[in-house]
C-alpha positions as CSV (number, residue, x, y, z in Angstrom):
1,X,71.3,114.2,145.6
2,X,72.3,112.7,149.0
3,X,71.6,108.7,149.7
4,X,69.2,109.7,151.8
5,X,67.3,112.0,149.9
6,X,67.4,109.0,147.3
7,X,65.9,106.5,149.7
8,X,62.9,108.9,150.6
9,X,61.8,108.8,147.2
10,X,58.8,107.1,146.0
11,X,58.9,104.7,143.6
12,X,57.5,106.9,140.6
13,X,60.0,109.7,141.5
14,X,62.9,107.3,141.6
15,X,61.6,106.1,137.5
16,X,61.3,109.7,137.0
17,X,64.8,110.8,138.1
18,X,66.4,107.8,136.6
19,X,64.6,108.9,133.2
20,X,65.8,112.6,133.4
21,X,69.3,111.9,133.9
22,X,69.3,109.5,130.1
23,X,70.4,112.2,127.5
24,X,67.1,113.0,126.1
25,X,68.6,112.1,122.1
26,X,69.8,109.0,123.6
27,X,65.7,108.0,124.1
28,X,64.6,109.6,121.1
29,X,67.0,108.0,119.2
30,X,66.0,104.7,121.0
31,X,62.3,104.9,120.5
32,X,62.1,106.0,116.9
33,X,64.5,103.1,115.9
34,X,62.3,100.6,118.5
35,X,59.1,101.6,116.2
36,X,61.0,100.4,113.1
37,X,61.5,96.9,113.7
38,X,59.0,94.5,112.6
39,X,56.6,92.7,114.5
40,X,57.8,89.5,114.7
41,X,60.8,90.2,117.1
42,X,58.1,90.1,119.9
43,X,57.2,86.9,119.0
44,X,60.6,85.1,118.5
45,X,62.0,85.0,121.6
46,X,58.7,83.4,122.8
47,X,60.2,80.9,120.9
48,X,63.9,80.3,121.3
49,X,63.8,80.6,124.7
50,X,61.5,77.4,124.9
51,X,63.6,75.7,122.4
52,X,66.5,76.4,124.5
53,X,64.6,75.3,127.7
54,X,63.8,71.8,126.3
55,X,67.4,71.6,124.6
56,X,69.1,72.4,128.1
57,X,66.7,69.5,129.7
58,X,69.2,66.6,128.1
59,X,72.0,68.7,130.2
60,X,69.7,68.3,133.7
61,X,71.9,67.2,136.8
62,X,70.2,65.9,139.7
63,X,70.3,69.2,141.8
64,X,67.9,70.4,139.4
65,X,69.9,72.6,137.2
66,X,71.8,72.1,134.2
67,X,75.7,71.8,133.0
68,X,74.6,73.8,130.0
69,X,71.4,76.3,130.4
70,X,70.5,77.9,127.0
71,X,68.2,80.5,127.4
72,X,71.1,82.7,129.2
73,X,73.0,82.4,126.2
74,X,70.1,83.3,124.3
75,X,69.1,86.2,126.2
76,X,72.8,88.1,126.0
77,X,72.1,88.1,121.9
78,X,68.8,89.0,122.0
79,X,69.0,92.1,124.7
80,X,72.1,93.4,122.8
81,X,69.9,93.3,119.6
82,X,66.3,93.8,120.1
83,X,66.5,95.1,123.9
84,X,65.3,94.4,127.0
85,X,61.2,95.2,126.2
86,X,61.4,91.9,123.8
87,X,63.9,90.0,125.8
88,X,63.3,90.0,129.9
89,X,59.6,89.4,129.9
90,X,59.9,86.4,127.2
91,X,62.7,85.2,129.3
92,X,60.9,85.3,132.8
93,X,58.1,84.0,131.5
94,X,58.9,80.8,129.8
95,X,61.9,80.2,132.6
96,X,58.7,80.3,134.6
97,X,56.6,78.0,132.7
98,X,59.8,75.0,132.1
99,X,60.1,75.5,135.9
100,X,58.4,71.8,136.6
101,X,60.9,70.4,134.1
102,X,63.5,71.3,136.4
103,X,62.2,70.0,139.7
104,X,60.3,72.9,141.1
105,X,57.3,71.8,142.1
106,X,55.4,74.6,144.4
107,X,54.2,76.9,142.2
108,X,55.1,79.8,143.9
109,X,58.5,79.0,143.9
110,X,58.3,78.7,139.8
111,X,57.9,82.4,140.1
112,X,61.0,83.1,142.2
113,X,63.3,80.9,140.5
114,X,63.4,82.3,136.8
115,X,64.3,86.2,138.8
116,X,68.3,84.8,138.6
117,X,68.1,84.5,135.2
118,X,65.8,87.3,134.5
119,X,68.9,89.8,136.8
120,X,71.5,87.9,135.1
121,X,70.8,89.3,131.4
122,X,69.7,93.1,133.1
123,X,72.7,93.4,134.9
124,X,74.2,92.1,131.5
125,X,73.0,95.1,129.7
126,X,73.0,97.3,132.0
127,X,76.6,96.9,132.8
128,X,78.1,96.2,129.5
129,X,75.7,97.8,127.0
130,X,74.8,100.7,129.1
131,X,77.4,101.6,131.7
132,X,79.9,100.8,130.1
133,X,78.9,101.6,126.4
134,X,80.2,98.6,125.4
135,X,79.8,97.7,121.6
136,X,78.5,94.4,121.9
137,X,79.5,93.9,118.0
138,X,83.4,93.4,119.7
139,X,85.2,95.4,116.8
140,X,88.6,95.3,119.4
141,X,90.0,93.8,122.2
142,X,89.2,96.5,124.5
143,X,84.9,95.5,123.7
144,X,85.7,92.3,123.7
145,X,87.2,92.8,127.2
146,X,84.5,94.6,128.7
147,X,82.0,91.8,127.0
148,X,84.0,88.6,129.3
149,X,84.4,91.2,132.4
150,X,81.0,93.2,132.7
151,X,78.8,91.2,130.4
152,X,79.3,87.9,131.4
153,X,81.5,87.3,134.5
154,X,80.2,89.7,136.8
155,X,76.3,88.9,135.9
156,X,77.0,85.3,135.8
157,X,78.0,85.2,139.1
158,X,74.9,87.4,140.3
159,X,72.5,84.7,138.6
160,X,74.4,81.8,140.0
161,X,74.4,83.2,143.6
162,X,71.0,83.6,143.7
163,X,70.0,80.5,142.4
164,X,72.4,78.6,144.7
165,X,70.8,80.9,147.7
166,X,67.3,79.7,146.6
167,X,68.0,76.0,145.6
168,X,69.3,75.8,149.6
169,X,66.8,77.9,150.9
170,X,64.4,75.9,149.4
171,X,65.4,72.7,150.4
172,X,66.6,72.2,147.2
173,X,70.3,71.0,148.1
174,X,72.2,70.3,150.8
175,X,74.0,73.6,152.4
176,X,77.2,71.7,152.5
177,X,77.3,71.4,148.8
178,X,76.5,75.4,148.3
179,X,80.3,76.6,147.2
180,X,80.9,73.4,145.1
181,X,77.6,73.9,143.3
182,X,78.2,77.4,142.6
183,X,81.6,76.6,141.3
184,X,80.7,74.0,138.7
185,X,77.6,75.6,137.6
186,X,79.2,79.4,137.4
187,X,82.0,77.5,135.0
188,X,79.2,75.8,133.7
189,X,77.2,79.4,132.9
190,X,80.0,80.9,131.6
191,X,81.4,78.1,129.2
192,X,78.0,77.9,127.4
193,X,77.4,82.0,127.2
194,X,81.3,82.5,126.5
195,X,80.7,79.5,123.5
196,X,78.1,81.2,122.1
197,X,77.3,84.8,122.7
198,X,80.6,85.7,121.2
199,X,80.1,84.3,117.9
200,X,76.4,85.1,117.6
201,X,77.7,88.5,117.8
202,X,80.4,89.1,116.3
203,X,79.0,86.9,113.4
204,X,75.3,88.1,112.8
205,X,75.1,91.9,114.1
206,X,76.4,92.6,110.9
207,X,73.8,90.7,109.1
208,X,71.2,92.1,110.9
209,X,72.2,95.9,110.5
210,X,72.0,95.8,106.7
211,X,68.3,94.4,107.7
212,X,67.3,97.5,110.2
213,X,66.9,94.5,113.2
214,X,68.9,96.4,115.7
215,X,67.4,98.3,118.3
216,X,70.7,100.1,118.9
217,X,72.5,99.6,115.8
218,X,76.0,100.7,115.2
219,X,77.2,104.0,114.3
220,X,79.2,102.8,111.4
221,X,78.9,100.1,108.4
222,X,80.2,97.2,110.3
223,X,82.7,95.0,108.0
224,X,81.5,91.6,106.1
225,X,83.2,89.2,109.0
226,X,85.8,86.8,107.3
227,X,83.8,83.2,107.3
228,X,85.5,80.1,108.7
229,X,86.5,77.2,106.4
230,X,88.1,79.2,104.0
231,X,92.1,78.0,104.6
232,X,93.3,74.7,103.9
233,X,95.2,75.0,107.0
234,X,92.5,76.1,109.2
235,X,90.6,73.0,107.9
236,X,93.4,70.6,108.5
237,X,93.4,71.9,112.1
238,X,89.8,71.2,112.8
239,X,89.7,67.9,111.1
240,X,92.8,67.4,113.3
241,X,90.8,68.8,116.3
242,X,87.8,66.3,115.5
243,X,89.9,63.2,115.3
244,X,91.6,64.3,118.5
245,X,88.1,64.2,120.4
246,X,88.0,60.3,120.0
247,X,91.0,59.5,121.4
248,X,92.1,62.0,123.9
249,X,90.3,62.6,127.0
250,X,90.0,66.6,127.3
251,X,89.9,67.4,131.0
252,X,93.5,65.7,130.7
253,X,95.1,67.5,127.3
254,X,92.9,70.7,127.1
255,X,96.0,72.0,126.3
256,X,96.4,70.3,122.7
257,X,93.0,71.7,122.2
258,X,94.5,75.1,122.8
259,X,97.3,74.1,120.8
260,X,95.2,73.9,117.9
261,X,93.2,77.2,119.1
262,X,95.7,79.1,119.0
263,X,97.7,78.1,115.2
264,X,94.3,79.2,114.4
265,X,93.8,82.9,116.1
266,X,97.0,83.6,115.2
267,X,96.8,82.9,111.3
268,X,93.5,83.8,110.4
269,X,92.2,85.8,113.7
270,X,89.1,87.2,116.0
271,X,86.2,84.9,113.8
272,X,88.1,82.1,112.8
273,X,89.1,82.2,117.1
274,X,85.7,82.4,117.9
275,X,84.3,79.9,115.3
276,X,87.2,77.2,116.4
277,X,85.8,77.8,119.9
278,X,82.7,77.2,119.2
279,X,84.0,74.0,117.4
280,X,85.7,72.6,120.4
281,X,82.7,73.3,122.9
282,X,80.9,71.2,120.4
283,X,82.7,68.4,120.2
284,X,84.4,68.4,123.8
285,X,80.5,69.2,125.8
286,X,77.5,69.4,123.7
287,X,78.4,66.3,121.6
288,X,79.9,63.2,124.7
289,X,77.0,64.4,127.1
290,X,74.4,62.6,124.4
291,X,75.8,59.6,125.0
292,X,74.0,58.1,128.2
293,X,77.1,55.7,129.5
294,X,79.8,58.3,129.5
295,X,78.0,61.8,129.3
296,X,78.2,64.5,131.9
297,X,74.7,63.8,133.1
298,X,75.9,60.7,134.5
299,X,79.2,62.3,136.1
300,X,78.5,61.5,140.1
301,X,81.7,62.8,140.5
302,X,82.0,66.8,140.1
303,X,85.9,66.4,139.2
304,X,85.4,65.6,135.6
305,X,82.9,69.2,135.2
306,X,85.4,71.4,137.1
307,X,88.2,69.5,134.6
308,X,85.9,70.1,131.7
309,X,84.9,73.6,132.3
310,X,88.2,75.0,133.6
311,X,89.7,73.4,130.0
312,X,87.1,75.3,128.4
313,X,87.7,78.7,129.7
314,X,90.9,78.6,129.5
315,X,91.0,77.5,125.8
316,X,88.2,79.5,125.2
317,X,89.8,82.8,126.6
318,X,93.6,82.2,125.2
319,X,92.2,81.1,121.7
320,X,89.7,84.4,121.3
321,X,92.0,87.0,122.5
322,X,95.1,86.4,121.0
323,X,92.6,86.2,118.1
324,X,91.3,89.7,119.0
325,X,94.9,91.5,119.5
326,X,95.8,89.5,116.0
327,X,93.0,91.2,114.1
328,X,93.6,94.5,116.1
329,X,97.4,94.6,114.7
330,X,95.6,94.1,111.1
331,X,93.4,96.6,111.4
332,X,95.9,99.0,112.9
333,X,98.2,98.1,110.1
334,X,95.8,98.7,107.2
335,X,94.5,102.0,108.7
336,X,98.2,103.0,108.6
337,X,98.6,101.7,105.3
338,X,95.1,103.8,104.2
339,X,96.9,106.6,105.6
340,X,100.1,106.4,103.8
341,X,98.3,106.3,100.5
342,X,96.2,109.5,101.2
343,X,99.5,111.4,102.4
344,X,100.9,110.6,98.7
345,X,97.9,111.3,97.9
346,X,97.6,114.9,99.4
347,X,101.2,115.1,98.9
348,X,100.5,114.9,95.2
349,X,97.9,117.3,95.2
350,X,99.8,119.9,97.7
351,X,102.5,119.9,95.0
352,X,99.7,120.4,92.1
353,X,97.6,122.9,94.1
354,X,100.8,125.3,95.0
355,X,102.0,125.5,91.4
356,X,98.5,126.2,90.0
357,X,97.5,128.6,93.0
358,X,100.5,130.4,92.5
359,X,99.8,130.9,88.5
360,X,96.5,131.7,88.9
361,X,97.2,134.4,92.1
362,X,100.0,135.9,90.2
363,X,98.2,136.4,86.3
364,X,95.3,138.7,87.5
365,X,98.5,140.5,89.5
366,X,100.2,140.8,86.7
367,X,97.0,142.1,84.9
368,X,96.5,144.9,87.6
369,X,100.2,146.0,87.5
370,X,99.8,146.7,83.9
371,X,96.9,148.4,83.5
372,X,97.8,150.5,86.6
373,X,101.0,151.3,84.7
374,X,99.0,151.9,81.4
375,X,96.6,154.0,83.2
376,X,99.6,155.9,84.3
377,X,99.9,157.0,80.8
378,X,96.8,157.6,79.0
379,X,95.0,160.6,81.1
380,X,91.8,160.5,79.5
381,X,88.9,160.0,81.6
382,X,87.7,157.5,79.7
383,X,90.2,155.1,79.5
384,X,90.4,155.6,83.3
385,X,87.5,154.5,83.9
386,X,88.2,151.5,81.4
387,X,91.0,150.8,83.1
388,X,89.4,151.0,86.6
389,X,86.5,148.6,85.4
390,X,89.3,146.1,84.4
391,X,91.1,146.3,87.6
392,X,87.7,145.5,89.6
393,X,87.2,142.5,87.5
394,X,90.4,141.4,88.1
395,X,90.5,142.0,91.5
396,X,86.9,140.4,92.0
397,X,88.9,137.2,90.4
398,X,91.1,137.3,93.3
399,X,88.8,138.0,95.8
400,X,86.6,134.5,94.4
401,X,89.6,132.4,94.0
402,X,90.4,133.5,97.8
403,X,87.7,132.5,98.9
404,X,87.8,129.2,97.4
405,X,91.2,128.9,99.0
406,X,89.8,129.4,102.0
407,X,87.2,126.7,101.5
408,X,89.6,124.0,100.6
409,X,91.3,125.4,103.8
410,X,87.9,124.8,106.3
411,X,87.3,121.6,104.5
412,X,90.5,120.1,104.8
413,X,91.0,121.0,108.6
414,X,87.6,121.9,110.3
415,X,86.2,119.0,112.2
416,X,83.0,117.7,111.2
417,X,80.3,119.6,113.4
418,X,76.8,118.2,113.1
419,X,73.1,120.7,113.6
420,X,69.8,120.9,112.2
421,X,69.9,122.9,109.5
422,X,67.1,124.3,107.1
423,X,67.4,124.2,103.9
424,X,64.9,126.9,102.4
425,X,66.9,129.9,104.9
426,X,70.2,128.2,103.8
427,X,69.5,128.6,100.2
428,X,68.4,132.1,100.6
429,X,71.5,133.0,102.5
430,X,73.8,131.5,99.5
431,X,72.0,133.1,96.9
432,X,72.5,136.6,98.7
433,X,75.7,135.9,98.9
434,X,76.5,135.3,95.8
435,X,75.0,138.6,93.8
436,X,78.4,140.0,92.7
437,X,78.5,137.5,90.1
438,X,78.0,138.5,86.5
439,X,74.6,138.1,85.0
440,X,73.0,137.5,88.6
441,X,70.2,139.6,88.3
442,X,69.3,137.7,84.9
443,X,68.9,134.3,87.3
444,X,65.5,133.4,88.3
445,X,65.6,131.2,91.4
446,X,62.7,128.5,92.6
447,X,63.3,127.3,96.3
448,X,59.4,126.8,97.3
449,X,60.2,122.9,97.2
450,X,62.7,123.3,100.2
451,X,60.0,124.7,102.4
452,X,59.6,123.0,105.8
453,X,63.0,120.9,104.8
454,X,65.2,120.8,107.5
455,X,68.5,118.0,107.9
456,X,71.2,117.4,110.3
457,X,74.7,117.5,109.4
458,X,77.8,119.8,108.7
459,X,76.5,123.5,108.0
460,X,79.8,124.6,106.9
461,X,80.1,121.9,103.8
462,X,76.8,122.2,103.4
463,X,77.0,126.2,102.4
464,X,80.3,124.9,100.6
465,X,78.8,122.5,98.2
466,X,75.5,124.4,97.7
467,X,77.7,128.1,97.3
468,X,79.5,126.0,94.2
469,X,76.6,124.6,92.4
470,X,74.8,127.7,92.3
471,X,77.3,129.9,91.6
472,X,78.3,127.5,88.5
473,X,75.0,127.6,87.4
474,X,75.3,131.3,87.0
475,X,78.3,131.9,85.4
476,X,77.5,128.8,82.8
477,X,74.1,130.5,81.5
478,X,73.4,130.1,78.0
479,X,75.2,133.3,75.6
480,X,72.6,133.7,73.4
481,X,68.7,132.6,74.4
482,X,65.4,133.8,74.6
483,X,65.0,131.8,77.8
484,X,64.9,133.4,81.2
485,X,67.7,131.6,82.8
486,X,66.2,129.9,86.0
487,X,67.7,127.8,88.2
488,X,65.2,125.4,90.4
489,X,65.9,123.3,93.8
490,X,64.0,121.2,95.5
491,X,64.3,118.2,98.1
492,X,63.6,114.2,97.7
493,X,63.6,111.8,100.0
494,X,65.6,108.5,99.8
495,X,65.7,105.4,101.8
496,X,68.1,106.7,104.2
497,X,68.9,110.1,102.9
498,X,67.7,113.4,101.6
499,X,68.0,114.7,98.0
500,X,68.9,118.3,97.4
501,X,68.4,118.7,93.7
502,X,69.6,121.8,91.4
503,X,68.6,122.2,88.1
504,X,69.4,125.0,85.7
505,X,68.3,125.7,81.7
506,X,72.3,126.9,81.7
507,X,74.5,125.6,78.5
508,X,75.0,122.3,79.8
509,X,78.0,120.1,79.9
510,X,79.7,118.9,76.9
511,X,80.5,115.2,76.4
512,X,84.3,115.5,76.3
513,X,84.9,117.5,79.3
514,X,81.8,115.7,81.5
515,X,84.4,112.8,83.0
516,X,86.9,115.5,84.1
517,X,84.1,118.0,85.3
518,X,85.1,117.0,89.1
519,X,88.9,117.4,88.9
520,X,91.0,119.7,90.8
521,X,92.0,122.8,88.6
522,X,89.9,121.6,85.6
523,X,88.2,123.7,83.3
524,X,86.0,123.3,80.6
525,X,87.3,125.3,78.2
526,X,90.8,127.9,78.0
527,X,88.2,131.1,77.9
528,X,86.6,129.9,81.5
529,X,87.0,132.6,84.2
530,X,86.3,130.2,87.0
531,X,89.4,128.5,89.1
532,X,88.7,125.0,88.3
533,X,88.2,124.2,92.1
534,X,84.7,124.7,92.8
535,X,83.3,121.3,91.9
536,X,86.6,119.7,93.5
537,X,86.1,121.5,96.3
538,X,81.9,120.2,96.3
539,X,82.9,116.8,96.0
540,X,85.6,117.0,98.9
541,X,83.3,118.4,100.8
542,X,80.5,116.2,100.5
543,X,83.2,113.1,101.3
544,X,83.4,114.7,104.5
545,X,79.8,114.7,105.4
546,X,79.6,111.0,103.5
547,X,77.0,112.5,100.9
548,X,77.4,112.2,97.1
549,X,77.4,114.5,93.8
550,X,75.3,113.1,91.0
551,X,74.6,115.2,88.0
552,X,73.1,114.4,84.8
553,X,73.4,117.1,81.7
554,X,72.6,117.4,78.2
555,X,74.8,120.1,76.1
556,X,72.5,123.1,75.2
557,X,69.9,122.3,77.7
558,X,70.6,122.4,81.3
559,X,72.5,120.3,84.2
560,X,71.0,119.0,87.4
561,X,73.1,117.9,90.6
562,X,71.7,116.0,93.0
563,X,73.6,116.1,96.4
564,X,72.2,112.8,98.4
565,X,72.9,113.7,102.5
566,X,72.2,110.9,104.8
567,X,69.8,110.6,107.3
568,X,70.6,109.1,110.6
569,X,67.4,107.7,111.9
C-alpha cells in the first residue's frame, strides 16, 4: 500500500488495516490470556501511579517538573506485564489529576501535559515489546540491549521533548533554558526508569508467571533469579558502598561507585548488577535530596544534576552489562556443560543400543536360515506349512522391531512440529494399525471418552507414545481368563494440561520388574517377544513434547498410563 493510499484512509480503515496485519494467533493468544487475569489489575495502577505522583512531589524543581518522576518508571513494569488497556488510561488519567501539584494551573492544559508521559510508555511498548519482540524479562544481553536502546532511551527522549515544547510554549520556562532543561531532566528520566525498571523486571516477572499475572507471559519456565545479600563479599561491598556515601561527594568519585559496581557484576552477575544499582541510586539520589539544606531540590545550580545523573548512567550502564555478559558466559557454559553430559549420555546408549540391535536383528535371522534350511529337507506339506508359519512370525518380529528402530530414529532427529490434533480419529488410526498383532481381534476397545477432544502438539510422538501403550496392552493380555480383554481410553483435564488415560484388564505388572518397566532394552520376563524399546521409546518421546508417563498397575488385574500433554493457554 502506497503512503498515499495510507493517508486517504479513514480513521476506522487505518484501525482495521493495522488489526489485519497482527498474526491473528498473536490476538487470540492475547485475549484469552487478558480474560484470565484477575480483577484487581484494573484497579492497581489507579493506585501506584498516585503513590508515585505524590512520592515524585518531594523531587519538584521550580520549572515545574521533577529530578525524579515515578509514574514513568511505573508504567514501563506495568505495560510489560498487564499491557497497555490497564496501564495508559490509569496513567493519563491520574498524571492529569496531580497536574495542579505541579504548577499547571489552566485546566485545559492539565489535559495536554500528561500526553508526554502517556507517548512515552506507548512508544515504550510498542518499540521494545512489540517491534522489536523484546523479552522484557532480559534473559541476555542482547534483551537487555534493546530494553536501554528502544525501551527507554529513544521514548524517553520523545516524552521529554514534548514536555520541554509545552512547558515553553506555555509560558512555562524561559526559551533560553529549553536544551539545558531537556538535558538534566532526559538524564533525570532515564536514571530513575534505568534504577528501577530493570530490577522490577528482571526480579518479579518470574514471580508473577508462576501466578498467571502476565498478559504476555513467557514461552518458557523462567529461572528462580539468584537474590542479593547472599555473599559475604557482596555484603562487605555494599556496606563499603554505604559508608562511602557519607564521606565522598559522588558527582566527584562516581567512579569508586563503579568501582564497587563492578567487583560485584563480575562475581556474582546480571541481579546482584542490577540490585547494587538500585543500591547506589538509593543512597547517591533518593536518600541526600530528603535533606532540605543540601538536597537536589535546592540545587540553583544545574551543574551538580548533570554531575549526578551523568555518574549515574554511567555506573548504572557499566555495572549491569558487564553483569549481563557475566551471566551470559554462565549460562553458555552450563548449557555446554548440559550438553556434554547428554553426549556421554547418548554415547552410552549408542554403544548399548548397537550391541543389543544387532543381537536381536540377527536371532530371528538366524531362526529363518534354519528353518529355510530344515524345510529344505522335510518335503511334507505339512511341515511346510509349519515351517512357513514360523518364518512369518519371525519375520513379523523383524518387521516390529524395525519399525521401532525407526521410531527412536524420528524421535531422536525430527524437529518438534506442533498442530491440532484429535484424539478420538488419532486413536482409531493407531488401533487399525496395529491389527497384525496376536490376539487383536480378542481386544475390545472403548474410545467414546475422546470424542470432541482435540490438543495441540507433536503428531508424530503423539502416534509414537499412543502406538506403544496400546500395542503393549495387547500383547500383555491375561493367558487364561474368562474376561473379555478390553482396553479403555479416555481424556482428563488438568490445570494446564490434558490427560490421555489407557487402562486395560491385561496381566498387570509385577512388582520386581515395575521400576525397570521404562528402560531401554528391558523386558519383563526371558519368554517376552517384545524388543524392550517400546516404553523407552514412549517416555523419550513424551520428553520431547514435555508431557509425562504415569502408570499405576496391580499384578493380575490391569495397568493404566496416563500420558499428561500440556496445554498452552
Amino acid at each position: 500500500m502506497s503512503s498515499l493510499e495510507t493517508l486517504n484512509k479513514t480513521p476506522e480503515q487505518m484501525l482495521t488495516c493495522a488489526v489485519e496485519l497482527i498474526p491473528k494467533p498473536m490476538i487470540a493468544e492475547s485475549a484469552k490470556i487478558e480474560r484470565n487475569l484477575p480483577w484487581w489489575t484494573w484497579i492497581a495502577p489507579f493506585i501506584l501511579f498516585p503513590i508515585g505522583n505524590y512520592l515524585s512531589l518531594s523531587f519538584k524543581l521550580e520549572t515545574s517538573v521533577g529530578s525524579l518522576y515515578l509514574p514513568t518508571a511505573i508504567s514501563i513494569v506495568l505495560i510489560n506485564w498487564w499491557g497497555p488497556k490497564r496501564t495508559l488510561p490509569a496513567l493519563y488519567i491520574c498524571a492529569a489529576v496531580f497536574a495542579p501539584f505541579w504548577g499547571v494551573d489552566v485546566w485545559w492544559q492539565r489535559l495536554i501535559f500528561p500526553l508526554s508521559e502517556t507517548l512515552f510508555a506507548a512508544c515504550s511498548w510498542l518499540f521494545f515489546t512489540k517491534l522489536a519482540r523484546g523479552k522484557y524479562w532480559l534473559p541476555n544481553t542482547r534483551h537487555f540491549f534493546l530494553f536501554l536502546l528502544v525501551g527507554l532511551l529513544i521514548p524517553i527522549i520523545v516524552n521529554i521533548f514534548l514536555l520541554q515544547v509545552m512547558l515553553t510554549y506555555f509560558d512555562g520556562q524561559p526559551i533560553e533554558l529549553f536544551w539545558a532543561h531537556f538535558f538534566v531532566n532526559w538524564l533525570g528520566e532515564f536514571t530513575a526508569n534505568f534504577g528501577i525498571c530493570a530490577p522490577a523486571l528482571f526480579y518479579f516477572t518470574g514471580i508473577l508467571q508462576k501466578r498467571n499475572l502476565l498478559i504476555d507471559p513467557p514461552d518458557y519456565a523462567l529461572p528462580k533469579p539468584s537474590y542479593p545479600l547472599k555473599s559475604t563479599k557482596s555484603i562487605v561491598i555494599y556496606c563499603c558502598l554505604l559508608v562511602l556515601s557519607f564521606f565522598v561527594p559522588f558527582q566527584k568519585y562516581w567512579y569508586l561507585y563503579g568501582l564497587g559496581g563492578l567487583l560485584i557484576a563480575i562475581q556474582s552477575g546480571f541481579g546482584e548488577a542490577l540490585f547494587c544499582n538500585l543500591l547506589v541510586f538509593l543512597i547517591t539520589y533518593i536518600i541526600p535530596n530528603f535533606n532540605k539544606t543540601t538536597g537536589f531540590v535546592t540545587q540553583s545550580n544545574l551543574d551538580p544534576l548533570l554531575n549526578i545523573f551523568i555518574g549515574n548512567i554511567l555506573l548504572y550502564v557499566f555495572v549491569a552489562f558487564t553483569g549481563r555478559v557475566i551471566s551470559d558466559l554462565w549460562l553458555t557454559e552450563q548449557e555446554l556443560s548440559d550438553k556434554l553430559a547428554e553426549l556421554k549420555q547418548t554415547n552410552t546408549e549408542l554403544d548399548r543400543f548397537v550391541y543389543s540391535v544387532s543381537h536381536d536383528l540377527s536371532a530371528p535371522l538366524r531362526s529363518i536360515q534354519g528353518l529355510v534350511n530344515i524345510s529344505k529337507l522335510d518335503t511334507s506339506p505339512t511341515a511346510k506349512e509349519e515351517y512357513l508359519t514360523r518364518i512369518g512370525a519371525c519375520v513379523d518380529k523383524l518387521d516390529i522391531f524395525i519399525k521401532e528402530i525407526l521410531d527412536y530414529s524420528r524421535n531422536k532427529r525430527l524437529a518438534v512440529k506442533t498442530e491440532n490434533i484429535d484424539l478420538k480419529e488419532l486413536c482409531n488410526e493407531m488401533i487399525e494399525g496395529l491389527q497384525y498383532i496376536d490376539n487383536f481381534k480378542k481386544m475390545e476397545f472403548d474410545i467414546t471418552g475422546l470424542a470432541g477432544k482435540t490438543i495441540s502438539t507433536d503428531r508424530i510422538r503423539l502416534e509414537i507414545i499412543l502406538k506403544n501403550l496400546l500395542s503393549n496392552a495387547i500383547k500383555f493380555q491375561k493367558k487364561v481368563s474368562n474376561e473379555i480383554p478390553r482396553v479403555q481410553i479416555s481424556c482428563a483435564n488438568g490445570t494446564h494440561s490434558l490427560k490421555i488415560i489407557i487402562s486395560d484388564n491385561g496381566e498387570g505388572i509385577h512388582p520386581d520388574v515395575f521400576p525397570k518397566i521404562f528402560e531401554m532394552f528391558f523386558r519383563g520376563h526371558t519368554n517376552s517377544n517384545g524388543s524392550g524399546l517400546g516404553l523407552y521409546i514412549a517416555r523419550e518421546a513424551a520428553e520431547k513434547i514435555s508431557a509425562n508417563i504415569n502408570v499405576s498397575s496391580e499384578y493380575g488385574k490391569g495397568s493404566t498410563f496416563t500420558v499428561e500433554l500440556p496445554v498452552h493457554s
